[in-house]
C-alpha positions in Angstrom: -81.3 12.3 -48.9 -77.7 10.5 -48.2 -76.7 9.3 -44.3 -74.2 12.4 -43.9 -77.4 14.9 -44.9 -80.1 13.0 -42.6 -76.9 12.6 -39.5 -77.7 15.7 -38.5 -81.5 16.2 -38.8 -81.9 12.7 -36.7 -79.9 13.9 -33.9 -81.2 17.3 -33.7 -85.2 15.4 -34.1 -83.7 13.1 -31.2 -81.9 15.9 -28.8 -85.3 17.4 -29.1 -87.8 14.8 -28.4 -85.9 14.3 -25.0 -85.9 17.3 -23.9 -89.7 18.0 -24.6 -90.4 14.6 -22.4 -87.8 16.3 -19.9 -90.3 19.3 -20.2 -93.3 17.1 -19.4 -92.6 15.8 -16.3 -94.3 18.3 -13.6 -96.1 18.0 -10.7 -95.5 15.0 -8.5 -93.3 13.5 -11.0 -91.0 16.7 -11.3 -90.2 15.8 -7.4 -88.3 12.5 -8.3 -86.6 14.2 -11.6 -82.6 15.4 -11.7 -81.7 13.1 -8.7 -77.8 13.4 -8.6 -76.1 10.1 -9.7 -73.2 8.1 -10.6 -72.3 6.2 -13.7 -70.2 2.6 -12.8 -69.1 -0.5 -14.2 -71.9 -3.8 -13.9 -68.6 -5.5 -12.8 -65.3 -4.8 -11.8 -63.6 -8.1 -11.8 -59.8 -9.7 -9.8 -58.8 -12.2 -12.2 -56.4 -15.1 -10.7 -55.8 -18.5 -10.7 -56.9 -21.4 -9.2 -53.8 -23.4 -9.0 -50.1 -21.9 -8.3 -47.5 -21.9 -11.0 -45.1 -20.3 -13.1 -46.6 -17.2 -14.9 -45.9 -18.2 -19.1 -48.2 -16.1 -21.1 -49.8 -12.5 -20.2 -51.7 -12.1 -23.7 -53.3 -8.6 -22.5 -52.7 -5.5 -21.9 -54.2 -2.4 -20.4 -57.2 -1.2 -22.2 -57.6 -4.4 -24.5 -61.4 -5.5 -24.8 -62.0 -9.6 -23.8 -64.7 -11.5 -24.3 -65.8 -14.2 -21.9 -64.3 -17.2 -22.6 -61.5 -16.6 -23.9 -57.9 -17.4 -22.5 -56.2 -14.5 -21.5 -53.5 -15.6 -19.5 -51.7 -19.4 -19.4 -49.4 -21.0 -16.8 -46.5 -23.4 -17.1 -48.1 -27.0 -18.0 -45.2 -29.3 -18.8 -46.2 -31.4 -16.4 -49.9 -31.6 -16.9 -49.2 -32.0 -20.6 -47.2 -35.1 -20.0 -49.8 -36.5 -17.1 -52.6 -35.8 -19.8 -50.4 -37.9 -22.1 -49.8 -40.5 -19.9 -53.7 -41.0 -19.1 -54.5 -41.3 -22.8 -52.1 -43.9 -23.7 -53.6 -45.4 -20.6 -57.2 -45.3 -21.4 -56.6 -46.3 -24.7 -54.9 -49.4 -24.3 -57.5 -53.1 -24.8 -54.5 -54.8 -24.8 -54.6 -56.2 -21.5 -58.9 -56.6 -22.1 -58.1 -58.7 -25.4 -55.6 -60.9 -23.5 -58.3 -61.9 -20.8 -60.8 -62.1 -23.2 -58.5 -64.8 -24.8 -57.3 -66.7 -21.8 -61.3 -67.2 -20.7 -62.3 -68.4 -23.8 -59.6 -71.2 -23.5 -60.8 -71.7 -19.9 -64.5 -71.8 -21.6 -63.6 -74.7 -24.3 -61.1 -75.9 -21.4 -64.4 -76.4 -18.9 -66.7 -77.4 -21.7 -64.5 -80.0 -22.9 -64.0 -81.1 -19.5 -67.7 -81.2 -18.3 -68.7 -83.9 -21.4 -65.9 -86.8 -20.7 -67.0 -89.3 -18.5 -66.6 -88.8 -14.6 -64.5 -92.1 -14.7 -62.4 -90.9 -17.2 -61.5 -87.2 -15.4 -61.4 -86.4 -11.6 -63.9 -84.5 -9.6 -60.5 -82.7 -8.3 -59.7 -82.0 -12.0 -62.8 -81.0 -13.0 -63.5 -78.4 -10.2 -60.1 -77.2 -11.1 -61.1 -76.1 -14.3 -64.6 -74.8 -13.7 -62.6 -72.4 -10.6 -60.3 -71.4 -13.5 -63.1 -70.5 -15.6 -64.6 -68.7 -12.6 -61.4 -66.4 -11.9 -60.8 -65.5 -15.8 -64.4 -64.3 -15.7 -63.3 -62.2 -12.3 -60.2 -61.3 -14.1 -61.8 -59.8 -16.4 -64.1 -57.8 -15.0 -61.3 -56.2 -13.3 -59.6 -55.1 -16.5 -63.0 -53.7 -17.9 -63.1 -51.8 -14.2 -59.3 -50.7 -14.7 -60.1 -49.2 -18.5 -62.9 -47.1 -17.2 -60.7 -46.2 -14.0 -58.2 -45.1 -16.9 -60.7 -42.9 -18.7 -61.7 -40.9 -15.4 -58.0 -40.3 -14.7 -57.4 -38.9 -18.4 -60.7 -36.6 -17.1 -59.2 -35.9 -14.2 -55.9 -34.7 -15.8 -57.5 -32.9 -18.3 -59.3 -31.0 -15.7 -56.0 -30.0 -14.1 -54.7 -29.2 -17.4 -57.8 -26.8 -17.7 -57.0 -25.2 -14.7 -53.6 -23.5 -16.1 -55.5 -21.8 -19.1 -57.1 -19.0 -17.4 -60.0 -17.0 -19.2 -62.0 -14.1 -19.2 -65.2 -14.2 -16.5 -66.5 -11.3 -18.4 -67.3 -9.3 -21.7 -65.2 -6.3 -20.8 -62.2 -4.2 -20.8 -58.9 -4.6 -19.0 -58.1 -1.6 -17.0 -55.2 -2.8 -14.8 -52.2 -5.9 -16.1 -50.8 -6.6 -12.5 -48.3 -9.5 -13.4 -46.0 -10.5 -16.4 -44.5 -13.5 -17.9 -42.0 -15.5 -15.5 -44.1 -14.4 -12.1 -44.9 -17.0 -9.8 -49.2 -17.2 -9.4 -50.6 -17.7 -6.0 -53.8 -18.8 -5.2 -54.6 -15.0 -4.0 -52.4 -13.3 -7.0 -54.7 -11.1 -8.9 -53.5 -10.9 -12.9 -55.8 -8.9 -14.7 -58.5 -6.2 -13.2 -61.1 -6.4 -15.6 -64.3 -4.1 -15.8 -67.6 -4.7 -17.9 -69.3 -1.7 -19.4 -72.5 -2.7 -21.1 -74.7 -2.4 -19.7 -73.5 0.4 -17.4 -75.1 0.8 -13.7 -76.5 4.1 -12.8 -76.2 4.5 -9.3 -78.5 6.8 -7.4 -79.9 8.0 -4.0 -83.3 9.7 -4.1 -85.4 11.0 -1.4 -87.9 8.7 0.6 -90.8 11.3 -0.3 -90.1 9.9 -4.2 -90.7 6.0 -2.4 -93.8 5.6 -4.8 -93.0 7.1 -8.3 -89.7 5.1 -8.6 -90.1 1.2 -9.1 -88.4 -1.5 -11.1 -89.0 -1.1 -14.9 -89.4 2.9 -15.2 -87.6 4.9 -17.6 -85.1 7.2 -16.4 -83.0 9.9 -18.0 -79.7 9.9 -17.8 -77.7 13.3 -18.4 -73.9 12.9 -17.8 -71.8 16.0 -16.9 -69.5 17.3 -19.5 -67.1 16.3 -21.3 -69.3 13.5 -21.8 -72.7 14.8 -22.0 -75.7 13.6 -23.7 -78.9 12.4 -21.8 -79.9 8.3 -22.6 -82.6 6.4 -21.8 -82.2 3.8 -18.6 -84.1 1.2 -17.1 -84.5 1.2 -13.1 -83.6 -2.7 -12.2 -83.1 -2.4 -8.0 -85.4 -0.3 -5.8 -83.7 -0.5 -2.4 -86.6 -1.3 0.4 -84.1 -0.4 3.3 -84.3 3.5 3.9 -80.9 5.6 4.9 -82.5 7.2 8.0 -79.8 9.7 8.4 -79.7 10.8 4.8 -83.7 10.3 3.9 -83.5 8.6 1.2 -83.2 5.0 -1.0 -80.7 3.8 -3.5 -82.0 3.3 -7.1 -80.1 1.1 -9.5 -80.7 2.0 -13.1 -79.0 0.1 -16.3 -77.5 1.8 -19.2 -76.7 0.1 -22.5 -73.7 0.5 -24.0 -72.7 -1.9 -26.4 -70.1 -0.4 -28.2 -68.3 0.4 -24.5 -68.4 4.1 -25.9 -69.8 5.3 -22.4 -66.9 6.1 -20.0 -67.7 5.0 -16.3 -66.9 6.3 -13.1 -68.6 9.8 -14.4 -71.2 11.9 -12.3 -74.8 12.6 -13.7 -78.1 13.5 -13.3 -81.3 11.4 -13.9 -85.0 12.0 -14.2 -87.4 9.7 -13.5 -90.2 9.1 -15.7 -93.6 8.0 -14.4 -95.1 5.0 -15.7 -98.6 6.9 -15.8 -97.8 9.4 -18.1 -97.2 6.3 -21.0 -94.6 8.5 -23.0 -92.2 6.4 -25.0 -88.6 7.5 -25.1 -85.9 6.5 -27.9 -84.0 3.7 -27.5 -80.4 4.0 -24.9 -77.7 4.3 -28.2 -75.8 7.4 -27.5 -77.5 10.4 -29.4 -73.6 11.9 -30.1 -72.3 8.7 -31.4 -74.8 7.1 -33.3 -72.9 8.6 -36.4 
């Protein structure tokens, strides 16, 4: 049978075997089922900048998926590129390093040479002379060795600065607002980019404090979404809320929905039923049933 025959078969076997587990739930789990809910983003995230500057390059636009990581936005660096420059020349200069290590060898012979004539032939004064020499080209360099790996932390240091005008994604996600262009001046509380992550989705929902003991973390729920979306997917409860809402009676209950492909609009109402870890019914995997084809 080819994929285009089967398609249908699968999705009518599928559409089914929910609704027969849908069908199951009575008695004191029927109590917690069909709890109004609403479908949201895991995240909703402000993009800025931690440092101000010139606005150079908005690479994004509304509705464009990111993935975390990747540079979505860059600010004017001229003068981070040239400091970055300027600290690698720095830290990779021995020259000054081989010139002391030079000058203290001739102090070493110098001393050594010194040290074997005979006192009546060379000073006291002239000898301590040359063993303080010796002494100070040894301090000397040290302090070149100290100034190289100075050097290196300063190139880190100005890389890290550099870094800070490349501005990337927080997120695996979708931009759903592009607040600034190219040539706009960044401040520390600019936002650039709203950005929103979609899988998994968070099913939000408030169920009544007589349900307090057939919800808990790990149950399946059911998801159905109102029209035009429709469909019912499998969730997974993750936050069980252990403060009651005294005026309302009820608890908030935090489900998660995959939805790897971002096909699952948020900000949609639903419905979900609760399914009670007792009755040890297995549901099919979270994929959307309409769009698995």
């Amino acid at each position: 049978m080819t994929r285009s025959a089967r398609s249908p078969l699968l999705r009518h076997c599928r559409t089914a075997a929910l609704a027969a587990l849908l069908l199951s739930l009575t008695g004191a789990a029927a109590r917690a089922g069909m709890v109004d809910c609403v479908v949201e983003p895991a995240q909703k995230v402000k993009v800025g900048s931690a440092t101000l500057g010139i606005l150079k390059d908005v690479a994004f636009n509304r509705g464009d998926a990111v993935k975390a990581g990747e540079v979505i936005a860059q600010l004017d660096s001229s003068v981070e590129d040239a400091n970055v420059a300027l600290a690698r020349a720095q830290a990779g200069s021995l020259a000054t390093i081989a010139a002391q290590r030079t000058r203290l060898e001739l102090y070493k012979r110098r001393f050594d040479r010194q040290s074997q004539l005979s006192k009546g032939i060379v000073t006291q004064e002239k000898l301590d002379q040359v063993e303080a020499d010796y002494e100070i080209g040894q301090r000397d360099l040290q302090t070149e060795l100290l100034k190289h790996d100075l050097a290196a932390l300063e190139l880190q240091r100005a890389e890290a600065q550099l870094a800070l005008r490349v501005i990337r994604s927080p997120i695996n996600g979708l931009v759903t607002e592009r607040l600034m262009a190219g040539g706009e001046f960044v401040r520390q509380d600019s936002a650039i980019y709203t950005l929103v992550q979609l899988d998994p989705l968070y099913v939000e929902a408030y169920v009544t404090v007589a349900d307090w003991s057939l919800v808990k973390v790990g149950a399946t729920g059911l998801v159905t979404l109102d029209k035009p979306i429709g469909g019912t997917y499998e969730a997974r409860v993750t936050v069980v809320d252990h403060v009651f809402d005294a005026a309302s009676g009820t608890f908030g209950v935090r489900l998660e929905l995959r939805n790897p492909r971002n096909e699952l609009p948020a900000g949609q109402r639903c419905k979900v039923a609760f399914v009670p870890a007792s009755t040890g019914k297995p549901v099919a995997d979270a994929l959307p049933r309409q769009l698995d084809d």
